[in-house]
BATORFI-644231 format. One record per atom (N, C-alpha, C, O): residue number from 1; residue in three letters; z, x, y. Coordinates in nm, 3 decimals. Atoms other than C-alpha are relative to their C-alpha. Layout:
N
@pos NUM code ALA zz Z xx X yy Y
...
END
This chain:
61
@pos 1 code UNK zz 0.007 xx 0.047 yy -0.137
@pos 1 code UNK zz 10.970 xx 8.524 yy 8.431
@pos 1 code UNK zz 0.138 xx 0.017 yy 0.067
@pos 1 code UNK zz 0.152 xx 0.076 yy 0.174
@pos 2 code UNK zz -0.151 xx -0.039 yy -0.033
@pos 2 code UNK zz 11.359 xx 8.523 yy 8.460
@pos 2 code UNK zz 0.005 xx 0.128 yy 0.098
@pos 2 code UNK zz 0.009 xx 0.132 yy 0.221
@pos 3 code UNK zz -0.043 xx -0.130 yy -0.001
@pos 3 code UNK zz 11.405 xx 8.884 yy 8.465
@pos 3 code UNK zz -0.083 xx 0.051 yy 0.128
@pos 3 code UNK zz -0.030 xx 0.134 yy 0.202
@pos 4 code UNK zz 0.015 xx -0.092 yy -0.105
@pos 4 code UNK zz 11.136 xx 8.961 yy 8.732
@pos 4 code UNK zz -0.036 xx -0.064 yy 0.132
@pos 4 code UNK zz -0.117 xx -0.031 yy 0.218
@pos 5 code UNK zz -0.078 xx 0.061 yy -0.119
@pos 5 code UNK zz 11.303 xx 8.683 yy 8.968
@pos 5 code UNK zz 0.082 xx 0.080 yy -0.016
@pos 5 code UNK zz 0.072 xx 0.154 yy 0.082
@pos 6 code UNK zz -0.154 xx -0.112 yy -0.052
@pos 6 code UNK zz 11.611 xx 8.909 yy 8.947
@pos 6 code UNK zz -0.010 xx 0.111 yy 0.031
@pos 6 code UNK zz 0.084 xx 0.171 yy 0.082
@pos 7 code UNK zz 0.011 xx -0.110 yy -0.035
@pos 7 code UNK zz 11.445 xx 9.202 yy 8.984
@pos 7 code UNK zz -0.066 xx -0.007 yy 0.125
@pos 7 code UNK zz -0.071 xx 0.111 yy 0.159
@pos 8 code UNK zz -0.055 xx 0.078 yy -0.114
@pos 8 code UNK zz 11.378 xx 9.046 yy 9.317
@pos 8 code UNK zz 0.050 xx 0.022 yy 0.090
@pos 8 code UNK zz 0.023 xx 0.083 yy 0.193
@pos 9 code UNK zz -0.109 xx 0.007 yy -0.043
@pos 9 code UNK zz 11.661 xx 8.980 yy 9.394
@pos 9 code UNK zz 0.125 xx 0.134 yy 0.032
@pos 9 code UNK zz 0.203 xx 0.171 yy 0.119
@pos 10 code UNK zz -0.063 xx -0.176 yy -0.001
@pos 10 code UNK zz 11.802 xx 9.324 yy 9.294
@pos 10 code UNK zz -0.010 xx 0.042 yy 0.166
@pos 10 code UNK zz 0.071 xx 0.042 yy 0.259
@pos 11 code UNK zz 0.045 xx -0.080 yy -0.095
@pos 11 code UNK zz 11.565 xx 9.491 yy 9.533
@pos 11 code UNK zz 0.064 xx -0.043 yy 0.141
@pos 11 code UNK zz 0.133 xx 0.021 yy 0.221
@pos 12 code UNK zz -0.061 xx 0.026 yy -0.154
@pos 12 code UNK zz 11.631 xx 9.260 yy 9.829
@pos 12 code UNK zz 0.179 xx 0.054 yy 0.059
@pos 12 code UNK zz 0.225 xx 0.109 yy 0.159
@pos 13 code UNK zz -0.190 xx -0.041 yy -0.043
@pos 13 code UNK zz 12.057 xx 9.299 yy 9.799
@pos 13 code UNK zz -0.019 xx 0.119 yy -0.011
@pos 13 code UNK zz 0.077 xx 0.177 yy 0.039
@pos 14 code UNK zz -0.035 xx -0.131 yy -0.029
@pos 14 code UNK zz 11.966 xx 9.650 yy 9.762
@pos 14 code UNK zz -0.007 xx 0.063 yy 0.133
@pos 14 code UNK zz 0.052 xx 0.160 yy 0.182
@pos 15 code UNK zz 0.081 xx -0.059 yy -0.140
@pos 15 code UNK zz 11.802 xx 9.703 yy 10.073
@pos 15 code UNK zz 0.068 xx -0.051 yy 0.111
@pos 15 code UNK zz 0.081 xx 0.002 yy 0.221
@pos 16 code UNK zz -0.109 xx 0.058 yy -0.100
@pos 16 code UNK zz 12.034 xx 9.458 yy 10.233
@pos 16 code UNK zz 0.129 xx 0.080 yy 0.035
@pos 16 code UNK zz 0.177 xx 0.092 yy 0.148
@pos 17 code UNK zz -0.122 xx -0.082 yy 0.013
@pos 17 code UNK zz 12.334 xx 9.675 yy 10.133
@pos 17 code UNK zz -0.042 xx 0.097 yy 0.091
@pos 17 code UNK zz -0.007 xx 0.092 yy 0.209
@pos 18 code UNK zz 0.083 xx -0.058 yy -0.084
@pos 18 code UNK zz 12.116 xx 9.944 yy 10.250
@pos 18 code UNK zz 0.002 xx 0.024 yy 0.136
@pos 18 code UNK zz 0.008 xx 0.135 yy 0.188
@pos 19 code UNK zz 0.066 xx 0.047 yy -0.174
@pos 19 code UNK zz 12.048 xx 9.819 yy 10.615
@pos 19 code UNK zz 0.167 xx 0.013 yy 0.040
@pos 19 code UNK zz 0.190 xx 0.085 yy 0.137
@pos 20 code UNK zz -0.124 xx 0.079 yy -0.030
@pos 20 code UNK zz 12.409 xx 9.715 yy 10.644
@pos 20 code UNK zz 0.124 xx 0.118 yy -0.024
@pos 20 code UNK zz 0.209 xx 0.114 yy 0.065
@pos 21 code UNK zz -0.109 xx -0.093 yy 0.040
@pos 21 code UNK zz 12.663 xx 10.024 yy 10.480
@pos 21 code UNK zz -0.070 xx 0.141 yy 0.026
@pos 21 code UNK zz 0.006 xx 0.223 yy 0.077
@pos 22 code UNK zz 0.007 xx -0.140 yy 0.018
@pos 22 code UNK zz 12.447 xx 10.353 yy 10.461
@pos 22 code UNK zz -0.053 xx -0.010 yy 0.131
@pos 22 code UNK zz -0.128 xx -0.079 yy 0.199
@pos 23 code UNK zz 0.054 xx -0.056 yy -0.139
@pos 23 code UNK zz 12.465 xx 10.569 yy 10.741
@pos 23 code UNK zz -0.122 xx 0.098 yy 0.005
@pos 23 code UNK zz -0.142 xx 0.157 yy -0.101
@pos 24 code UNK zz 0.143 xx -0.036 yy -0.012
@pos 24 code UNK zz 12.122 xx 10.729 yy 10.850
@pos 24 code UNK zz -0.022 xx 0.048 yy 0.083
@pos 24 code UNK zz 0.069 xx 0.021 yy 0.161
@pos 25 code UNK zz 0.087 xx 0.022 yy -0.107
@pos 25 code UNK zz 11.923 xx 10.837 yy 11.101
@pos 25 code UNK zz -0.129 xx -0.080 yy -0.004
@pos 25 code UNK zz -0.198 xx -0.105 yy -0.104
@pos 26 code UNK zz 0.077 xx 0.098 yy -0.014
@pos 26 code UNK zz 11.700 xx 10.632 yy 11.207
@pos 26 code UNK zz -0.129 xx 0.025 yy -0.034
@pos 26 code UNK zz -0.198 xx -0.077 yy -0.035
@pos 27 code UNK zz 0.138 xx -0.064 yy 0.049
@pos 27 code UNK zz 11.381 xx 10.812 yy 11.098
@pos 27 code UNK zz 0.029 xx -0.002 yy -0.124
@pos 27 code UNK zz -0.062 xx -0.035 yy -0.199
@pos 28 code UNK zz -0.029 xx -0.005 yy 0.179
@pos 28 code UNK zz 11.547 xx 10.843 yy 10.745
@pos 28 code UNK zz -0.005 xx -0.142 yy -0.007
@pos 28 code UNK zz -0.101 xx -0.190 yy -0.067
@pos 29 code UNK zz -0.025 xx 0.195 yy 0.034
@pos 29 code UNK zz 11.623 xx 10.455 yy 10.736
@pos 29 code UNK zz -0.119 xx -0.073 yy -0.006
@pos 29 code UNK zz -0.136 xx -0.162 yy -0.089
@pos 30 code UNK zz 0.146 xx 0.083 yy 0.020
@pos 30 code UNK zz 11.240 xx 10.345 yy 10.831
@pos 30 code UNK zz -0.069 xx 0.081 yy -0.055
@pos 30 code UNK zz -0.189 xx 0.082 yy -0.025
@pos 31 code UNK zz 0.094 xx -0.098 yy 0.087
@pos 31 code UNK zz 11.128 xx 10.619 yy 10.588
@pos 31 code UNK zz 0.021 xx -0.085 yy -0.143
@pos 31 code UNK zz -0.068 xx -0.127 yy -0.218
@pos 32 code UNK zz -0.042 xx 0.106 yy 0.144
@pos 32 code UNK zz 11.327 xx 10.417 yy 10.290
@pos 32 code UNK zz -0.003 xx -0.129 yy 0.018
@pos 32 code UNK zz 0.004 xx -0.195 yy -0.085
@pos 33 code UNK zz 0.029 xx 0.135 yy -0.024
@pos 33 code UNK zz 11.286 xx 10.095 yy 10.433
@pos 33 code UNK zz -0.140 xx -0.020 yy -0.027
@pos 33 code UNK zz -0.163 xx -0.073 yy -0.136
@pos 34 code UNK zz 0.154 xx -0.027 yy 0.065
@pos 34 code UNK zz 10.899 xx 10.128 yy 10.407
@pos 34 code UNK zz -0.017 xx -0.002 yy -0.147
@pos 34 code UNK zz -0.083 xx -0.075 yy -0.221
@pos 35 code UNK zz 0.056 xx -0.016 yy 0.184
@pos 35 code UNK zz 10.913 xx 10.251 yy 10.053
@pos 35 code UNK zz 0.112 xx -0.116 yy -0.066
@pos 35 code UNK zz 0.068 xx -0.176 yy -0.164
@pos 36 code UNK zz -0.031 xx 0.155 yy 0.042
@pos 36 code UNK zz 11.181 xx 9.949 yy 9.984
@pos 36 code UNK zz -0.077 xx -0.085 yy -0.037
@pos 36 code UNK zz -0.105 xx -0.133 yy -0.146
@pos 37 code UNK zz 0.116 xx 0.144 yy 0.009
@pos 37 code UNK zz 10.927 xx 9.692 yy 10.127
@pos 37 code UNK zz -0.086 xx 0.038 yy -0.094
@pos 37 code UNK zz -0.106 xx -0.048 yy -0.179
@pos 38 code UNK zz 0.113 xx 0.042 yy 0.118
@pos 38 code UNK zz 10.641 xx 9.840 yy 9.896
@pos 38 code UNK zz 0.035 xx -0.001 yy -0.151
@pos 38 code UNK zz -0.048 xx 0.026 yy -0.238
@pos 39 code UNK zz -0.083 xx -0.020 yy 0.124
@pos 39 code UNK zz 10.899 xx 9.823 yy 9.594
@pos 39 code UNK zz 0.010 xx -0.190 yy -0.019
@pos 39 code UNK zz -0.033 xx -0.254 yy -0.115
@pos 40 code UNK zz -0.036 xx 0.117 yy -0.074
@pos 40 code UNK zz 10.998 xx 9.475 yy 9.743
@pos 40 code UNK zz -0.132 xx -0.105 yy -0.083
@pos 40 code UNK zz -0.121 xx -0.199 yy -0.162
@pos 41 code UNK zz 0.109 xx 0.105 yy -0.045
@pos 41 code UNK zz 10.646 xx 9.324 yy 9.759
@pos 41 code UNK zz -0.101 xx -0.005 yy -0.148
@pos 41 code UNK zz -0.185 xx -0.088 yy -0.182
@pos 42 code UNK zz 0.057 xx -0.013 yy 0.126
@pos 42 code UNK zz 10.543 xx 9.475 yy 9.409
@pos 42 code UNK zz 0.084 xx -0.094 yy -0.075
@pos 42 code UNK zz 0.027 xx -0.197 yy -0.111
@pos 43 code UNK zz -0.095 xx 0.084 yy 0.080
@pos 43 code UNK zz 10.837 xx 9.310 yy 9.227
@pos 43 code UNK zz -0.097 xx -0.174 yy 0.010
@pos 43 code UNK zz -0.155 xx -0.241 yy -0.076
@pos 44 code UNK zz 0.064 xx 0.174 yy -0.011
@pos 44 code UNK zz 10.702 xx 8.941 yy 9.423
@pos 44 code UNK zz -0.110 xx -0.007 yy -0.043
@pos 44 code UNK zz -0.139 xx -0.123 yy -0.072
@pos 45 code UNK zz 0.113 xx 0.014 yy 0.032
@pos 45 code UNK zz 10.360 xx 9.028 yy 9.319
@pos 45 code UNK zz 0.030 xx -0.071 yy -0.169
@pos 45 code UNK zz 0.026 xx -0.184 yy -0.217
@pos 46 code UNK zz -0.067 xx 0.002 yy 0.113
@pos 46 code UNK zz 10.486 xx 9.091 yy 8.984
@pos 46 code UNK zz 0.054 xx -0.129 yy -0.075
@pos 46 code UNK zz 0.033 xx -0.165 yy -0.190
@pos 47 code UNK zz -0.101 xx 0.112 yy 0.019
@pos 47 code UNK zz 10.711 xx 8.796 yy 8.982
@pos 47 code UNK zz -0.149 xx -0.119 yy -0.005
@pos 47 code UNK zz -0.167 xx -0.177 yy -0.112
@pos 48 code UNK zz 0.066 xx 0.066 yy 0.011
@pos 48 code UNK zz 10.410 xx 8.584 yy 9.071
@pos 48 code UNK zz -0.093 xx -0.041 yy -0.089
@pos 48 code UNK zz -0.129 xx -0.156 yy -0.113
@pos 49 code UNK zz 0.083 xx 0.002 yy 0.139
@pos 49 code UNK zz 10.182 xx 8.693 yy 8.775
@pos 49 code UNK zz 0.064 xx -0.064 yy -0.070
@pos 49 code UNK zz 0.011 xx -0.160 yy -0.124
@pos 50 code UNK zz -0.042 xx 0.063 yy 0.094
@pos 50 code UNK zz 10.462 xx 8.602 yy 8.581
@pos 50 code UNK zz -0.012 xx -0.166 yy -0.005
@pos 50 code UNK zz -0.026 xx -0.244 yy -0.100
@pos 51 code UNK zz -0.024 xx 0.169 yy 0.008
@pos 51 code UNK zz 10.483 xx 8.250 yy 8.699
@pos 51 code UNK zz -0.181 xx -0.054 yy -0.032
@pos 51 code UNK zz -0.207 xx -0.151 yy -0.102
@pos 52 code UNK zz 0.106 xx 0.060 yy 0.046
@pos 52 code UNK zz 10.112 xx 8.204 yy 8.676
@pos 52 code UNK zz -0.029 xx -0.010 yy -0.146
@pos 52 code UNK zz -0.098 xx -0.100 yy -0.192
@pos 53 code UNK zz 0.058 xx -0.042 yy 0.127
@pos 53 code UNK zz 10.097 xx 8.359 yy 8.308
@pos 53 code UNK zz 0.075 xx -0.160 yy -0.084
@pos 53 code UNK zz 0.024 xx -0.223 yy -0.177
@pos 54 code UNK zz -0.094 xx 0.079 yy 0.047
@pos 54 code UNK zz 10.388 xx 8.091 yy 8.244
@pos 54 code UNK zz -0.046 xx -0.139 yy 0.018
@pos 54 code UNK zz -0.013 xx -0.224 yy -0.066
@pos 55 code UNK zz 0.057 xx 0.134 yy -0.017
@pos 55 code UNK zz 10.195 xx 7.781 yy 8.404
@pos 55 code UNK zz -0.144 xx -0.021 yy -0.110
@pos 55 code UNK zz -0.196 xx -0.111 yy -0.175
@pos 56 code UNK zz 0.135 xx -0.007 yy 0.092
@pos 56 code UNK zz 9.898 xx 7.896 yy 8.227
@pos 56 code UNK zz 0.004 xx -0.067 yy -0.168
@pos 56 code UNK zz -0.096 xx -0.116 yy -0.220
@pos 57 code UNK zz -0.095 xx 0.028 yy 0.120
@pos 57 code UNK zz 10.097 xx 7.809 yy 7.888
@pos 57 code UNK zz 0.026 xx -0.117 yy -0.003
@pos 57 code UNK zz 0.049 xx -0.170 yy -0.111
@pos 58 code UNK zz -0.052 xx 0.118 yy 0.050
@pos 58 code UNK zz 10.177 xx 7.496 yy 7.960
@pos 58 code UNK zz -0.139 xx -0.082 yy 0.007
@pos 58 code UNK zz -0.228 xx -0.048 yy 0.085
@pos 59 code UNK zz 0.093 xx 0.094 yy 0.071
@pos 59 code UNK zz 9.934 xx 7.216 yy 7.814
@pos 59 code UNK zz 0.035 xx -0.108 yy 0.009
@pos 59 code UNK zz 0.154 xx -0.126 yy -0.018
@pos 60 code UNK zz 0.022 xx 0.150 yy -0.035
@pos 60 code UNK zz 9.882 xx 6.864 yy 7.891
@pos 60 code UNK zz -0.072 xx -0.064 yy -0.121
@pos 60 code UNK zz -0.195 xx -0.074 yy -0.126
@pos 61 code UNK zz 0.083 xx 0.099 yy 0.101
@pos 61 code UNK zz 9.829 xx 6.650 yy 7.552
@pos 61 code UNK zz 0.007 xx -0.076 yy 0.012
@pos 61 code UNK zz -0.053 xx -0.155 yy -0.061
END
């Protein structure tokens, strides 16, 4: 579960860096911004299985 909260986190500071230092044109920038977000939104998916697989585990005796 750790690991794919940070991978996350990765993605977002990547894309932040991204937005913020590389120069572009602007058709290149919402060409990789796009494929970011669906990098982005897989990770949170991702991240979310994990936390369910992890609640799923825990037991109430």
């Amino acid at each position: 579960m750790y690991k794919s909260l940070i991978d996350v986190l990765d993605q977002c500071y990547g894309e932040s860096v991204d937005y913020e230092y590389t120069e572009r044109k602007k058709s290149e920038y919402f060409k990789e911004a796009r494929k970011n977000q669906k990098e982005i939104v897989k990770s949170i998916e991702n991240c979310c299985l994990a936390i369910r697989e992890r609640i799923e585990e825990v037991k109430v005796i």
